[in-house]
C-alpha positions in Angstrom: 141.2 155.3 231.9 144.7 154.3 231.0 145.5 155.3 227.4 146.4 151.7 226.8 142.7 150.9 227.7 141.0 153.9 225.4 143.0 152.4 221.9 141.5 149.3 222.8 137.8 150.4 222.6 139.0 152.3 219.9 140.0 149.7 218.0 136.8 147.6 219.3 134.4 150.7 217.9 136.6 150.4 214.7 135.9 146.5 214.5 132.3 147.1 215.3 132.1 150.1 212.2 133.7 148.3 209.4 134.5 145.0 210.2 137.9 143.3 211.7 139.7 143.2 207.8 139.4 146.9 207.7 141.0 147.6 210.6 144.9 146.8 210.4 145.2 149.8 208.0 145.6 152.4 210.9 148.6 151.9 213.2 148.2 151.9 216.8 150.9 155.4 216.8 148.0 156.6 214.0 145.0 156.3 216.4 146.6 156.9 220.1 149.5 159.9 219.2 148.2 160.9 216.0 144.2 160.8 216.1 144.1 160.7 219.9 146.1 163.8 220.5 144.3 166.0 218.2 141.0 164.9 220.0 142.4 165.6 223.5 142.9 169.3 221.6 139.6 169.5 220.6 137.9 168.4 223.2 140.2 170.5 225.7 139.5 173.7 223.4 135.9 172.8 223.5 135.1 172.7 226.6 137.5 175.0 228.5 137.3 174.2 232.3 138.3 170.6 232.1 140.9 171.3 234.3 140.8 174.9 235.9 144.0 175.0 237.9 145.5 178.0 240.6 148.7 175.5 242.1 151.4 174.0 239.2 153.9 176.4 238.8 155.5 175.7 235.4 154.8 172.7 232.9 156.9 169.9 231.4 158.9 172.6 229.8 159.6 174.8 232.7 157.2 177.6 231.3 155.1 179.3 233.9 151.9 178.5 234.4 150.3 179.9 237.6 153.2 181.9 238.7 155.0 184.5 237.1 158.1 187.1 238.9 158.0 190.2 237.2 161.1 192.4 236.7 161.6 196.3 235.8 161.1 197.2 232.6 159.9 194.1 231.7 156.2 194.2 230.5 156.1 190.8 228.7 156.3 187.4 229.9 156.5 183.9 228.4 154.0 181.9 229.5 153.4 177.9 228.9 151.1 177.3 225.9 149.1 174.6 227.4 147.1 177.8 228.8 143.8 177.8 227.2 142.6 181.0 228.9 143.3 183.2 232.3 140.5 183.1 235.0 142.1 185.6 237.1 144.9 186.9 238.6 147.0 188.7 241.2 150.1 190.6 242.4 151.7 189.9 245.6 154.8 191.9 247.0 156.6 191.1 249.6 156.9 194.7 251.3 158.9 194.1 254.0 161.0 191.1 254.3 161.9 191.3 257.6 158.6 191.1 259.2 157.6 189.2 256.4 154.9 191.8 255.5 153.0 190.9 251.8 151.0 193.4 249.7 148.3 191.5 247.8 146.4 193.0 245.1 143.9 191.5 242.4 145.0 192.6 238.6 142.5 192.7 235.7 142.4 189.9 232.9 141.8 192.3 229.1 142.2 191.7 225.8 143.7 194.3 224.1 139.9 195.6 222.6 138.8 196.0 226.5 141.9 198.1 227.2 141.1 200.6 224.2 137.3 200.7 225.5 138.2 201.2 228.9 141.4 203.1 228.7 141.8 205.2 225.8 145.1 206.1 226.0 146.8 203.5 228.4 149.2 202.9 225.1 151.0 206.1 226.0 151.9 204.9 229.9 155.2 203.5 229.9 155.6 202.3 233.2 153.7 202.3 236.7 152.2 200.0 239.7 150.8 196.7 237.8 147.4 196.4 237.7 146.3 194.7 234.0 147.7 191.5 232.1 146.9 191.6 228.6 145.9 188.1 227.2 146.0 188.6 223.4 149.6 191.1 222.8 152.1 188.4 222.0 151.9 184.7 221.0 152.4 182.4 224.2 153.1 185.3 226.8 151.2 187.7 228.7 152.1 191.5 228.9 151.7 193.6 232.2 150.6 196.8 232.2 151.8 199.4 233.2 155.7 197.9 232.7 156.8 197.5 236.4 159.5 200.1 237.4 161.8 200.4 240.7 161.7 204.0 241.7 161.0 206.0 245.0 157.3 206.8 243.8 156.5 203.2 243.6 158.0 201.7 246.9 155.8 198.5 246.5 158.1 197.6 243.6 161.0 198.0 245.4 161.2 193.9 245.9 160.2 191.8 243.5 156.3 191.1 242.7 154.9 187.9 241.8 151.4 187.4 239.8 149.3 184.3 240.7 147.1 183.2 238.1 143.9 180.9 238.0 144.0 179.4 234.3 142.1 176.6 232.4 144.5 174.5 230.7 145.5 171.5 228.5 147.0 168.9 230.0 150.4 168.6 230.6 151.2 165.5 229.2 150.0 163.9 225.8 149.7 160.5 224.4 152.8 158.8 223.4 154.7 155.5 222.4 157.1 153.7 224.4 159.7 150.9 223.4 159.0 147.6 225.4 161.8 144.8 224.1 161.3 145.0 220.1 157.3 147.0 220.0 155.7 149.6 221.1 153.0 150.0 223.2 150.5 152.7 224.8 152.8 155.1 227.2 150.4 154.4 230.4 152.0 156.6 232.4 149.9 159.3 230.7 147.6 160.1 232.7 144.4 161.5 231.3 143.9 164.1 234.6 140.2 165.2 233.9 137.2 163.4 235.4 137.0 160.1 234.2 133.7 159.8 232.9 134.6 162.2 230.0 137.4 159.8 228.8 135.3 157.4 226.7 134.0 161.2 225.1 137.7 161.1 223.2 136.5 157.8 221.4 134.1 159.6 218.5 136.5 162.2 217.8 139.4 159.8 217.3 137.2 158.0 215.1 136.4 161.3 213.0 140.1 161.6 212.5 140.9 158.4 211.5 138.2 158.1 208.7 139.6 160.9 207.3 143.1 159.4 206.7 143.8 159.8 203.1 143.9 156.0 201.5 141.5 153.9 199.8 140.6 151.4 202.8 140.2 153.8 205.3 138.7 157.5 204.1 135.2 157.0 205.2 133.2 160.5 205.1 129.9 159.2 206.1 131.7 157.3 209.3 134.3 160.6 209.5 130.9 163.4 209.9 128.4 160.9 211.9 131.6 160.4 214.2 132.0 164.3 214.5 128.6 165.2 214.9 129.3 162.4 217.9 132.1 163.9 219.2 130.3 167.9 219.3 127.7 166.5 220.9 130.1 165.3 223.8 131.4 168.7 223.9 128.5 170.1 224.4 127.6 167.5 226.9 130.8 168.0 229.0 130.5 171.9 228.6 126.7 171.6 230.5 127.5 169.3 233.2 130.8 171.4 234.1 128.9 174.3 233.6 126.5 172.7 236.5 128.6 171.3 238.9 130.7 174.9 239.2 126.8 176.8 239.7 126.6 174.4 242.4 129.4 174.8 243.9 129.3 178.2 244.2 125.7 178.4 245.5 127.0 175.6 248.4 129.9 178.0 249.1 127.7 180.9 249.4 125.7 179.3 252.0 128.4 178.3 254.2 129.4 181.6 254.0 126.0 182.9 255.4 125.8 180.4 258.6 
């Protein structure tokens, strides 16, 4: 669905909630960037494996996504913040570049709770051979532990490693606005990249946010909570089927694997 498409049965829901008089008090910015945005969060955060990605590299920003190079005595690394969570993870050295000889190496995925459980006193290693990311140390990065070193006693590290990383994520793009001779319309080259019949799901939660706008012709709570409860029930929805189709998956893969 283009997002040009979803304001319109946005606007139709409004029409069909509280009457075409009512609904010229919310913008078309209001309900597409505004509403629509925080929805696409919410729904995103919700669910968590809308979009489950191991390929892009960096995002809109150039921040890495699925690939970080590390570098000695470096232990943390900015990382783009439309990552919702990190699947998994691993390191990769190239050993010999000559014969093009690789060292690949799967790396735990803590928080920094599962580190003190599991390694008591992994605080006081300074630097080693990679084999943790911590998810929860610093804001919008991810820290490596141990710190990756260059010496003689770690000859793996002597070129420089790269971690892939599987990650759920938010979309790279989000609704927008674009100038077309004197208006603005719906940016369609947005494009909503999780399966389509979860679009319309953005619809109720829009709707929640819009009857919540602070002004006399449009605060609605009744129309703001039934909306919500809506819009959770979607969630939940999505969540189920996702949850599904990937226990499917995995039991087809597991049987080709047998034949």
């Amino acid at each position: 669905m283009k997002p040009s498409e979803l304001l319109h049965r946005v606007r139709k829901r409004l029409f069909d909630e509280v009457g075409s008089r009512h609904t010229q008090y919310w913008s078309d910015y209001e309900l597409l960037v505004d509403y629509g945005n925080v929805a696409l969060d919410k729904f995103f955060l919700g669910v968590r494996k809308l979009i489950i990605d191991s390929n892009t590299l960096v995002d809109l920003a150039g921040l890495p996504l699925c690939s970080v190079s590390l570098s000695a005595g470096k232990s943390v690394y900015p990382m783009s913040p439309k990552i919702i969570e990190i699947d998994a993870a691993q390191i990769t050295v190239i050993t010999d570049p000559v014969n093009q000889v690789t060292l690949v190496k799967p790396m735990a995925v803590m928080t920094v709770g599962e580190m003190d459980q599991r390694y008591r006193l992994w605080r006081s290693i300074q630097a080693g051979d990679p084999r943790v990311i911590i998810t929860d140390m610093n804001s919008d990065s991810l820290t490596v532990w141990p710190t990756p070193e260059l010496t003689d006693t770690t000859p793996a590290l002597l070129l420089t490693p790269t971690i892939s990383l599987t990650v759920r994520r938010f979309m790279l793009q989000r609704f927008d606005m674009v100038k077309v001779g004197s208006e603005y319309v719906p940016d369609d080259n947005v494009a909503l990249t999780f399966r389509e019949e979860y679009h319309e799901s953005l619809i109720p939660g829009i709707l929640a946010e819009a009857y919540m706008k602070d002004d006399g012709e449009t605060k609605r709570l009744d129309l703001a909570a039934a909306n919500e409860k809506k819009f959770e029930a979607k969630i939940e929805s999505a969540k189920e089927d996702l949850t599904h189709r990937m226990q499917v998956n995995r039991g087809v893969k597991s049987r080709l694997a047998f034949r």
